[in-house]
N, C-alpha and C positions, 0 to 999 in steps of 0.2 A: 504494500500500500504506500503511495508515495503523495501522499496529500498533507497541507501544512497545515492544515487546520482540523485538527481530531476530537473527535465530538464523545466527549465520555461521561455518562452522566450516572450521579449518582441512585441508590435505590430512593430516597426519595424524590427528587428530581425524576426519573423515571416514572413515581405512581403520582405526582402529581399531573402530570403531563396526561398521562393514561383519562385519571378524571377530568380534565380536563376537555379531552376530545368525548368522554363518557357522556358526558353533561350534553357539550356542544352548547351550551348558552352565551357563547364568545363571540366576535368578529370573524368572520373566517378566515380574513387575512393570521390574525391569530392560533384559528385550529389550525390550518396547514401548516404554518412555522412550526408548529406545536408536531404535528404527525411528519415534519422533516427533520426535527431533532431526534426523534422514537426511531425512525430508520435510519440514520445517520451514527445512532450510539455501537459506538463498538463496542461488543462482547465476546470473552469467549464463545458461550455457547451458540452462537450465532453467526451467519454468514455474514460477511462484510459488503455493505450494498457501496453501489459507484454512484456518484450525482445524477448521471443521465438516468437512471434507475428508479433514484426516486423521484427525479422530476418528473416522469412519465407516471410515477405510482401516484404523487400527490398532485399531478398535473400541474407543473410550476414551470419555469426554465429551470436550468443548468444554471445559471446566474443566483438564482434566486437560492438554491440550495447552498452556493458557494457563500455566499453575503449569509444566509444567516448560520450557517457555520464558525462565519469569522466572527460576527456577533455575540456569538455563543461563547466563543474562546477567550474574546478579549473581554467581552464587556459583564458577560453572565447569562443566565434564564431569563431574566425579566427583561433584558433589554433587546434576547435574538426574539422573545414572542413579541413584542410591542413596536409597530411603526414610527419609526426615525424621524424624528422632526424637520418639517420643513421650513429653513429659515424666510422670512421676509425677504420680497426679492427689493424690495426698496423703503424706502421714508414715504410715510403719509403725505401726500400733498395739502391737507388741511389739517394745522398744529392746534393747538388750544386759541391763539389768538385771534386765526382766521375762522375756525369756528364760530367766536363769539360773534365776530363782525358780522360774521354768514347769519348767525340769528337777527341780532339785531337790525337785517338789511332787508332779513323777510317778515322781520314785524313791523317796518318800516310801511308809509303809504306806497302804493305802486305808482309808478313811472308814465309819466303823461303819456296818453295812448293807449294804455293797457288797463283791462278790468280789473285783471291782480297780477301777483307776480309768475311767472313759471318757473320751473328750474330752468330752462335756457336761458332765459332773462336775469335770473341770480348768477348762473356762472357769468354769465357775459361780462357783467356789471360787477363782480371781485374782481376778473380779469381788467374790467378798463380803469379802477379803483386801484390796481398796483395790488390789491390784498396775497394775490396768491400767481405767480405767472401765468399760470394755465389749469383749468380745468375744465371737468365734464359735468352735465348734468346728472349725470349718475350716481357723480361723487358727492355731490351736492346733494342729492336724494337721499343718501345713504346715510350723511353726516346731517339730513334734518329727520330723520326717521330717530336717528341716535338719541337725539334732545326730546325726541315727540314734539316738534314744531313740524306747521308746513306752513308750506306758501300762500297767500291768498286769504 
């Protein structure tokens, strides 16, 4: 066996795993990680399965069996069953002060021409206000949902 990452899990680590997939009241993402560490343990008594083996058993990739192998190794049980956090791929476009402004713009009266306000008419109007360089009405939807304000 020439694999860098060996997956050897203790007797309890082994029955909890078992109750675990027993149960099935988990995420699946989780049973599966859970029924790839159970065929991934090496035992004597037992044949040594290959990654392609159990990715076809537990219908996974070959990737997938490798990663949480390596999870297992380095990090422990709880962190190969539980999905890996996905960082923030950027900064909020709307901070606490554009926020506020954003409230107070849509409790504000509406804009000669207009019945009330809309969310494209609030992004527009942060944007032409210098509040915030650029947004969406979306965002703006989302961050008056946040307060329970709306527009109008």
């Amino acid at each position: 066996m020439n694999k860098k990452y060996i997956v050897t899990l203790t007797a309890e680590e082994r029955a909890s795993l078992q109750t675990l997939i027993t149960v099935g009241k988990r995420a699946a993402r989780t049973l599966a990680h859970a029924r790839i560490l159970l065929k991934a343990d090496v035992r004597e008594d037992e044949p040594v399965w290959e990654d392609s083996a159990i990715g076809q058993a537990v219908e996974v990739s070959t990737a997938t069996v490798q990663r949480v192998r390596q999870r297992f190794v380095e990090e422990g049980l709880e962190a190969a069953l539980r999905p890996r956090p996905r960082p923030r791929r950027g900064l909020p476009l709307v901070d606490g002060e554009a926020e506020a402004r954003l409230v107070l713009l849509a409790c504000s009266p509406a804009p000669e021409g207009a019945a009330r306000w809309t969310l494209r008419l609030l992004a527009e109007k942060m944007v032409e206000l210098a509040y915030v360089p650029q947004v969406s009405h979306e965002t703006v939807r989302q961050v008056l949902k946040k307060t329970r304000c709306s527009p109008g």
